[in-house]
C-alpha positions as CSV (number, residue, x, y, z in Angstrom):
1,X,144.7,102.5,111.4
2,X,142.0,105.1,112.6
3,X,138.2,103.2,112.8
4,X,136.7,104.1,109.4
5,X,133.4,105.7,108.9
6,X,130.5,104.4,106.4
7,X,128.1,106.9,104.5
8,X,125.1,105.6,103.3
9,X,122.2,106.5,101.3
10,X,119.6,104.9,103.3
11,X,117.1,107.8,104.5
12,X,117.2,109.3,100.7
13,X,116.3,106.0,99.7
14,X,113.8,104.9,102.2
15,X,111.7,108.2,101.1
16,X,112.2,108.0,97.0
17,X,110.8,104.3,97.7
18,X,107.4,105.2,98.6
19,X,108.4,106.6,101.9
20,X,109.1,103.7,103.4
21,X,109.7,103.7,107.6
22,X,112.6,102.6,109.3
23,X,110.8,99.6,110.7
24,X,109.4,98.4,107.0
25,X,112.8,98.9,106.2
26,X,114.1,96.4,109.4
27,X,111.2,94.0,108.7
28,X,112.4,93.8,105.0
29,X,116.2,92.9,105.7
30,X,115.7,91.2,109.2
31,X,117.0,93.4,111.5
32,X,115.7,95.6,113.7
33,X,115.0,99.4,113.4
34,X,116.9,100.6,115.9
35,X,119.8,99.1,114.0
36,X,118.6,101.2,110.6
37,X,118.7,104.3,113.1
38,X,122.2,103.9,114.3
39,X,122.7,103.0,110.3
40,X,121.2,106.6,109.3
41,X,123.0,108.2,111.8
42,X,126.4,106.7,110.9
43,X,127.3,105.3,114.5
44,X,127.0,101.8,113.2
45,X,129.0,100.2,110.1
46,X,126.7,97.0,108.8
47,X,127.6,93.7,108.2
48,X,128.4,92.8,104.8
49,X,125.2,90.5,104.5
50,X,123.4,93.3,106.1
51,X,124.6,95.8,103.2
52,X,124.4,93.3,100.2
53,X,120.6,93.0,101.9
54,X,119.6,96.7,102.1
55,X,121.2,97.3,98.9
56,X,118.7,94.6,97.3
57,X,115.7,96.2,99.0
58,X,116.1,99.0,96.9
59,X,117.8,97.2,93.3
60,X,121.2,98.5,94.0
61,X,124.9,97.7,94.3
62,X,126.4,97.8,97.9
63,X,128.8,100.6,96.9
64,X,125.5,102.9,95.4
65,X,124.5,102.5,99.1
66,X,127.2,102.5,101.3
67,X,130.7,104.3,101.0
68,X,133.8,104.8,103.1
69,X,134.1,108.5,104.3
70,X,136.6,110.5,102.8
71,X,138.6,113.4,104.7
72,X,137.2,115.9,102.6
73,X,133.3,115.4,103.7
């Protein structure tokens, strides 16, 4: 089974919440930022407490956050 790719929603998010940084981001979920980077840039999938714990930072569901990449995108 081929590795499978997340999307996520975090930079949109991070700016329509006040413009928040990667590393107020990090501080707010306990991790660091280079780990939001790799996040942004899709060359890290996150743990599930990491997910359930960036999707509460901004009042969503995991899966309004994170999504498995289809082959059509």
């Amino acid at each position: 089974m081929p590795k499978a790719e997340i999307q996520n929603e975090i930079r949109r998010l991070r700016f329509q919440h006040g413009e928040m940084t990667q590393q107020q981001l990090a501080d707010k979920v306990g991790c660091t930022r280079q780990t939001i980077v790799l996040l942004e840039h899709r060359r890290y999938a996150p743990s599930l407490a990491l997910a359930m714990r960036i999707a509460a930072t901004f009042s969503l569901k995991v899966d309004d956050v994170f999504r498995l990449a289809s082959d059509n995108d």
